[in-house]
C-alpha positions as CSV (number, residue, x, y, z in Angstrom):
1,X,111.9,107.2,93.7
2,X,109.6,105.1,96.0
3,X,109.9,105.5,99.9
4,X,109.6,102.9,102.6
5,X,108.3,103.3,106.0
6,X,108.4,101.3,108.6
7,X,104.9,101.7,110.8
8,X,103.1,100.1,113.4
9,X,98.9,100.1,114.3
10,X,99.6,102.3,117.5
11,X,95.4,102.3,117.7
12,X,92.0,100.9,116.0
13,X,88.4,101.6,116.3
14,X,85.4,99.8,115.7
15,X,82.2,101.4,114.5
16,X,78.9,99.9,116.3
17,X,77.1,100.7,113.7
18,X,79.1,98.6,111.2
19,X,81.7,96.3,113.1
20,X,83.4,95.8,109.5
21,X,84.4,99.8,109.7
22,X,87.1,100.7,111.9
23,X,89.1,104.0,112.4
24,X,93.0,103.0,112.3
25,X,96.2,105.3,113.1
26,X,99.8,104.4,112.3
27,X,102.3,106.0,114.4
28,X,106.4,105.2,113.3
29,X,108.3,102.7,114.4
30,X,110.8,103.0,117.0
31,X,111.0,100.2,119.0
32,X,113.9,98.0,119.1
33,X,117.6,98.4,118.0
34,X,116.2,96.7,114.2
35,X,114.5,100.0,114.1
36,X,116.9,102.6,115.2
37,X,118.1,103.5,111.6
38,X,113.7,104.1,110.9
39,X,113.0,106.1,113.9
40,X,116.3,108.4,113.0
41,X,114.5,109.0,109.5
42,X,111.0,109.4,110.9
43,X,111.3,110.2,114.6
44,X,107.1,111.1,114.8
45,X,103.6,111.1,112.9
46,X,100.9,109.3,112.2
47,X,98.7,107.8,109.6
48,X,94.7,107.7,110.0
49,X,93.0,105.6,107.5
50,X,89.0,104.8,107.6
51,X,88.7,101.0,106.4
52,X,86.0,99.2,105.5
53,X,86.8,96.2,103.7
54,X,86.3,93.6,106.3
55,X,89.5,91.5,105.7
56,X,91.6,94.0,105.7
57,X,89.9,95.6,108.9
58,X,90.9,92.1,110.4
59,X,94.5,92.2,108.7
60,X,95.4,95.7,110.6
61,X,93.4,93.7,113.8
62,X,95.9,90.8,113.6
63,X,99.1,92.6,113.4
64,X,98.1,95.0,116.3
65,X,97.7,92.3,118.6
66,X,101.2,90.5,117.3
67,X,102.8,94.2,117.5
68,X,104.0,93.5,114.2
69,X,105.8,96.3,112.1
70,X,104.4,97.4,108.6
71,X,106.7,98.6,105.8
72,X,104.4,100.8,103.2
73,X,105.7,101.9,100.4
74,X,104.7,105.4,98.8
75,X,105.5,105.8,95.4
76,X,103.6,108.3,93.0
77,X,100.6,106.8,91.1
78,X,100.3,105.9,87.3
79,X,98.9,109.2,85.8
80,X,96.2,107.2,84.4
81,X,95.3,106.0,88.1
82,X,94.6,109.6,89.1
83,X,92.1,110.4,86.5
């Protein structure tokens, strides 16, 4: 059964060596009465990703500066995917 979260870029850093690299961490999201029902499921915790695919280091970028909320889905992978 897949499982949706609903998260927010709470912070992002930059490499100086490689501006395209960036350090990102997810924290929940609990702000606002649309996410009162999320922040009962997941009240605390964090996701840290290392990115380095440009656009997507710019995607994360954009929607930290809009505040925007992410839903991620987790669902287990294909067994085929994990070879």
């Amino acid at each position: 059964m897949p499982v949706t979260a609903r998260f927010y870029v709470s912070e992002m850093t930059r490499r100086a060596y490689n501006p395209a690299h960036a350090a990102i961490k997810l924290a929940p999201a609990y702000r606002g009465t649309e996410n009162k029902a999320w922040s009962e499921a997941t009240p605390s915790g964090a996701i840290e990703l290392s990115v380095t695919n440009a656009a997507a280091v710019e995607q994360f970028d954009a929607w930290m500066r809009a505040g925007t909320d992410i839903h991620i889905t987790f669902e287990a992978a294909p067994a085929a995917a994990l070879v």
